[in-house]
C-alpha positions in Angstrom: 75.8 95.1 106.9 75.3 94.3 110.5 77.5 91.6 112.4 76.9 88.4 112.0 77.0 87.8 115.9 74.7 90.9 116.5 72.1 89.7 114.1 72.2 86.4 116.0 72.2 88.1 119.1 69.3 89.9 118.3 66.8 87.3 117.0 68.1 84.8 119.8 67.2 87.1 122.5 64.1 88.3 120.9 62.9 84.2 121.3 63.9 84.0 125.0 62.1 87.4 125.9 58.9 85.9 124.2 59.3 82.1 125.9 60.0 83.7 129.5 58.7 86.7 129.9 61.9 88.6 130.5 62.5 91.2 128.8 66.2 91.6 130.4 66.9 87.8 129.0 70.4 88.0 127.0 71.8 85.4 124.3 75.1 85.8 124.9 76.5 84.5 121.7 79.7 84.3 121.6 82.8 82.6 119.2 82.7 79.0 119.8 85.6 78.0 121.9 86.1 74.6 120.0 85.3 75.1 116.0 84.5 71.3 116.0 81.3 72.4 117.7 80.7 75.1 115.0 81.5 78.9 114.4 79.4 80.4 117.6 77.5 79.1 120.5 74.7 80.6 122.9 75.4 80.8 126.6 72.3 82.7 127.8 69.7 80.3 127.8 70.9 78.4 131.4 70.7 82.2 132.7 67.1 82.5 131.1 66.0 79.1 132.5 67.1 79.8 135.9 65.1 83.2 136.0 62.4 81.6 134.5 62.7 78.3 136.8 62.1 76.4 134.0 64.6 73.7 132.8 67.1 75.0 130.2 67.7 72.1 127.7 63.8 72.3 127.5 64.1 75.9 126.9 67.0 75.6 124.5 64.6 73.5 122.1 62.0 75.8 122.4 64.3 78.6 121.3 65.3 76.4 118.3 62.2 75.6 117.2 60.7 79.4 117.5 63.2 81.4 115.2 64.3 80.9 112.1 68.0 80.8 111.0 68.1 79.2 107.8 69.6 82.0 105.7 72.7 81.7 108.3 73.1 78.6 109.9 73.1 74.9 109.4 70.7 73.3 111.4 70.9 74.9 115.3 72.8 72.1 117.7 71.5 71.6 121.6 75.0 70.8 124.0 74.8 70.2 127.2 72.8 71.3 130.3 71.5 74.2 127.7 74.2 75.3 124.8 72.7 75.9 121.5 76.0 75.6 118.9 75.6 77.9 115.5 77.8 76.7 112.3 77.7 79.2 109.2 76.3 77.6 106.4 79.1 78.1 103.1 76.9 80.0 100.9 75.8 83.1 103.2 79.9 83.4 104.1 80.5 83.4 99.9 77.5 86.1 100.0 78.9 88.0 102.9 82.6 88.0 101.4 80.9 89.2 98.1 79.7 92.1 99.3 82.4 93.3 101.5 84.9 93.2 98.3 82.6 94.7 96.7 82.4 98.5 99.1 85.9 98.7 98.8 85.6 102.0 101.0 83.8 100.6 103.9 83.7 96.8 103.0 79.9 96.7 104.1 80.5 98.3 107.5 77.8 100.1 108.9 77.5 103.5 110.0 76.8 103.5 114.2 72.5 103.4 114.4 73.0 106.1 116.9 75.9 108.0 116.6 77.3 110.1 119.9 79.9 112.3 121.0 82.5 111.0 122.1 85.4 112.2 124.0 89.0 110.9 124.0 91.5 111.7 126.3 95.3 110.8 125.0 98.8 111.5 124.6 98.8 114.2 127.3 103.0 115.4 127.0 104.1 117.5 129.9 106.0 120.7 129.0 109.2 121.4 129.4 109.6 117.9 129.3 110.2 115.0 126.4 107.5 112.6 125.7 108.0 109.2 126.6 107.5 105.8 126.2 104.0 106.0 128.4 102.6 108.9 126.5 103.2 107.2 123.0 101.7 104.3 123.7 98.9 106.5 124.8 99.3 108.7 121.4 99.2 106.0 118.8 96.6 103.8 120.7 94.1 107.1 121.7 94.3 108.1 117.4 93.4 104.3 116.6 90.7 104.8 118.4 89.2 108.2 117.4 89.8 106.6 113.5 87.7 103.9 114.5 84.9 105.9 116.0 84.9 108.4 113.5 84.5 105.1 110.8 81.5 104.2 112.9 79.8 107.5 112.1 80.3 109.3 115.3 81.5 112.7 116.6 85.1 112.6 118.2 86.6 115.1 120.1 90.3 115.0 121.0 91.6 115.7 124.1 95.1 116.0 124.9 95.6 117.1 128.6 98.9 118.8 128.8 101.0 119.4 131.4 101.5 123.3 131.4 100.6 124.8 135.1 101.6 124.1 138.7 104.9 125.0 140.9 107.3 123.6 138.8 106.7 126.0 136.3 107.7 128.9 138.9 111.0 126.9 138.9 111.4 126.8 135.2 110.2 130.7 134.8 112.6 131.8 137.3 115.6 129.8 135.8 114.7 131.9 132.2 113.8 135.2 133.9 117.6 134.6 135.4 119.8 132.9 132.3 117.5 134.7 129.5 116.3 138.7 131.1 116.0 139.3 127.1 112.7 136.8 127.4 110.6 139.5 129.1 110.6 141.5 125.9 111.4 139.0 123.1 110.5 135.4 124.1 111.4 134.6 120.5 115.1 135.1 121.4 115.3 132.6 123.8 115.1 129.0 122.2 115.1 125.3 124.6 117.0 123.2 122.2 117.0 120.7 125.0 114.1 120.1 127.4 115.6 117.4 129.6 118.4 119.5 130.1 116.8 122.7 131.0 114.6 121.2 133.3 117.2 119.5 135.2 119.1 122.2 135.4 116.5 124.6 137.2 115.5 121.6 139.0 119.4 121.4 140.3 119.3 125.5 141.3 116.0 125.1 143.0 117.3 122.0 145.6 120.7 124.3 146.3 119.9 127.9 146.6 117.4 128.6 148.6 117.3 132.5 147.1 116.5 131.2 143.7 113.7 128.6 145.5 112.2 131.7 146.9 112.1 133.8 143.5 110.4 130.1 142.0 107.4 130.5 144.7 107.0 134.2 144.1 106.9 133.6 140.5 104.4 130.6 141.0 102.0 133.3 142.8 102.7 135.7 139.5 101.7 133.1 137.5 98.2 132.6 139.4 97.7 136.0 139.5 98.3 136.8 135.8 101.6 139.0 135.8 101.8 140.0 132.3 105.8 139.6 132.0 105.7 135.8 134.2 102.4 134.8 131.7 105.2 135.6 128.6 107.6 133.6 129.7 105.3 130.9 130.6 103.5 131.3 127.1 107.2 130.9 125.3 108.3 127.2 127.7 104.9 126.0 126.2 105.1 127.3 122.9 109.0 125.5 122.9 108.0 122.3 124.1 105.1 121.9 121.7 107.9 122.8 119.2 109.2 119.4 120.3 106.3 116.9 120.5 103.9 118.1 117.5 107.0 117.2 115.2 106.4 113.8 116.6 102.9 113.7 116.2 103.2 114.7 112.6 106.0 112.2 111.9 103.1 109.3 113.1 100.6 111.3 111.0 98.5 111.6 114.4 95.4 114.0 114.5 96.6 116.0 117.5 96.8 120.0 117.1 97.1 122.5 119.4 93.3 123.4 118.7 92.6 119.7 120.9 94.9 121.2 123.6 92.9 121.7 126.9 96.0 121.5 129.5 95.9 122.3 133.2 96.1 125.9 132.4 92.4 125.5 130.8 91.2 124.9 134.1 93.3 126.9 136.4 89.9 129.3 137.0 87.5 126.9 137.5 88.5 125.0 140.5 87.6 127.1 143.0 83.5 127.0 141.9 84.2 123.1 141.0 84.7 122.4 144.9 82.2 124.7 146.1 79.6 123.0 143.9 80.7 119.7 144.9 80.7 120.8 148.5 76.8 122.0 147.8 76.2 118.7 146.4 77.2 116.8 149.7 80.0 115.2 147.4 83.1 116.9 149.1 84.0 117.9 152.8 85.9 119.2 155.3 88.5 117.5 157.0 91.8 118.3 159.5 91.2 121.3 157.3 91.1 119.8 153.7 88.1 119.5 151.8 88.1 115.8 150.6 86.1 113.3 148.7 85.5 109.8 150.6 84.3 107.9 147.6 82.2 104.7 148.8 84.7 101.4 148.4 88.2 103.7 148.5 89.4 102.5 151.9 92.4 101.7 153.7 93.9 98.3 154.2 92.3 98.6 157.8 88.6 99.3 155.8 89.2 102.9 157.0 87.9 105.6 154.5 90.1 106.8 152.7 90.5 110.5 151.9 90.9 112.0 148.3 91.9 115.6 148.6 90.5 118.1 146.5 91.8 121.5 148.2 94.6 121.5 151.1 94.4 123.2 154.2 96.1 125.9 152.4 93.5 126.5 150.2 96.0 125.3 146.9 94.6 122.4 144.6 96.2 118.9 143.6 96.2 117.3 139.8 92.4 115.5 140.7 90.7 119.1 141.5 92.0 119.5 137.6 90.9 115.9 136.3 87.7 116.3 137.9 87.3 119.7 136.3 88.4 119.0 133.5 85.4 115.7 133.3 83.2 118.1 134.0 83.8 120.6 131.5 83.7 117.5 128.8 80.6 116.3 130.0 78.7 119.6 130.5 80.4 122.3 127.6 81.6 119.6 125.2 78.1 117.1 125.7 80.3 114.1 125.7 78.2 110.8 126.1 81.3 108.9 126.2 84.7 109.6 127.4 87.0 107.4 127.1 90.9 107.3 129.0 93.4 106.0 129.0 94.4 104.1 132.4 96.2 105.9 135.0 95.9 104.6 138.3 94.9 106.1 141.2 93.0 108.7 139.8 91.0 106.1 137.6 89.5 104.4 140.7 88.9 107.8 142.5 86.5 109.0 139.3 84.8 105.3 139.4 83.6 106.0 142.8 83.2 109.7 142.8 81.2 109.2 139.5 78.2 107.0 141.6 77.9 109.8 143.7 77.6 112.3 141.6 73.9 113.8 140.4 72.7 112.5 136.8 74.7 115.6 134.9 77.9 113.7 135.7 77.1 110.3 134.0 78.6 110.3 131.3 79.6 106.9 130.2 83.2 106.1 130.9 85.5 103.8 128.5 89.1 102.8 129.6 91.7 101.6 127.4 
């Protein structure tokens, strides 16, 4: 069973394409704002007209009189410079009802005409770390959504971005590798009953001992350049945090696994080639050094362009050489035709504008939530 507003929509725009020629001509029917006026109204036709430089009332009545609504509506009302006001009639609502009580597993919903892939990014928990309030708003409302698309008959893939790479995690490894020497051999003997704590407290020894900061940069380089024993501890901080947040996904009865895990980590290896290639594609540049992004309409207060780093002058990479990665994997491994996000500011507004610059392989659509 279709909508009722997208059947309307449908044969309403049908008539205006025929009466002016324009094929881009939209009904735009909508809830009626006042139910005294009836149950929807049309608010394309004045759009039409003008196109069209014909007078919209006078287009209105020809729209009336060239499709027939009977089934649905009373008898179609003209408002206005151009409004054409719908009202149900009683009898196709009883019909309607009837057969929505009647598919008590779908109540008459219909499958998507053209289902897609769709990608959704949610709940995104960074390790060694609790979740909070932010990431399960994004849990519970990213789930909602992949039930809903699945409903409508299309493919959902979840994503659930984890923090799990970067220089804090040379911090936390060196904390272990100091407290815990037994990880190297048995990481199963070492357990993080409490992740706020434990992160605070190798936060504390990295701002006041400059020895132990050192022995957290060496163990960040270990880390990039896959040292077997600094990889197990690593493996063991994420393996304890996601002994703390899947209990909470399960607890909500949320569809998140570790098999929908793609965290930083995923990506670590492909940053270098992703800035090379957006380099070759006249995307990304140099600057003081940097390679950067200057997206068109991300400016300064003074209209200045603004920068959007990629790579610093020290050749390291920043959390949006990882988003951007990380669409582009979606887009081009996982064929997403959507992906949809959940809002996080600045980065949103950096992929808007990067995305128009991009070649055709990078259009994905994009939904935010």
């Amino acid at each position: 069973m279709k909508p009722v507003i997208d059947v309307l929509e449908k044969q309403i725009a049908e008539a205006l394409h025929r009466l002016t020629a324009n094929p881009e001509a939209r009904a735009l029917v909508a809830p009626a704002g006042d139910a005294k006026f009836g149950d929807y109204q049309v608010n394309g036709v004045m759009a039409a007209a003008k196109a069209a430089r014909t007078n919209p009332r006078q287009l209105a009545q020809k729209v009336v009189e060239s499709i027939d609504l009977s089934e649905i509506c009373e008898t179609p009302e003209i408002a206005g410079p151009g409004f054409i006001n719908l009202r149900l009639k009683t009898r196709f609502l009883a019909t309607r009802l009837l057969q929505i009580n009647a598919d008590s597993s779908r109540l008459a919903i219909d499958k998507a005409d053209a289902p897609k892939r769709i990608v959704v990014d949610f709940s995104c928990p960074n390790i060694a770390k609790q979740m909070h309030v932010g990431h399960l708003r994004s849990t519970i409302i990213g789930d909602a959504i992949c039930r809903i698309l699945q409903f409508q008959g299309h493919t959902v893939i979840r994503q659930n971005h984890i923090g799990d790479w970067g220089t804090q995690f040379g911090m936390l490894i060196a904390y272990l590798k100091q407290e815990s020497p037994a990880i190297i051999d048995d990481p199963d003997s070492v357990r993080i009953d409490d992740l706020e704590q434990f992160y605070r407290n190798a936060k504390s020894r990295c701002d006041e001992n400059e020895t132990f900061a050192a022995a957290a940069r060496r163990e960040v380089v270990r880390l990039h350049e896959g040292n077997e024993d600094t990889l197990k501890v690593w493996r063991h901080i994420v393996d304890e945090s996601r002994e703390h947040y899947q209990p909470v996904y399960d607890t909500l009865e949320v569809n998140l696994h570790q098999d929908n895990e793609r965290g930083e980590s995923f990506y670590a290896d492909r940053l270098s080639a992703l800035v090379e290639d957006l380099k070759a594609r006249n995307v990304a540049s140099e600057s003081d050094g940097a390679i950067c992004v200057f997206p068109e309409g991300f400016t300064t207060k003074e209209g200045q362009p603004l920068p959007f780093i990629i790579q610093k002058s020290d050749g390291a990479f920043l959390y949006a050489t990882t988003d951007l990665a990380a669409l582009k994997y979606r887009i081009e491994e996982l064929n997403a035709h959507e992906i949809i996000y959940d809002r996080r500011p600045p980065e949103t507004a950096f992929r808007d504008a990067l995305r128009r610059r991009a070649d055709g392989r990078m259009g994905a659509r994009w939904r935010e939530t």
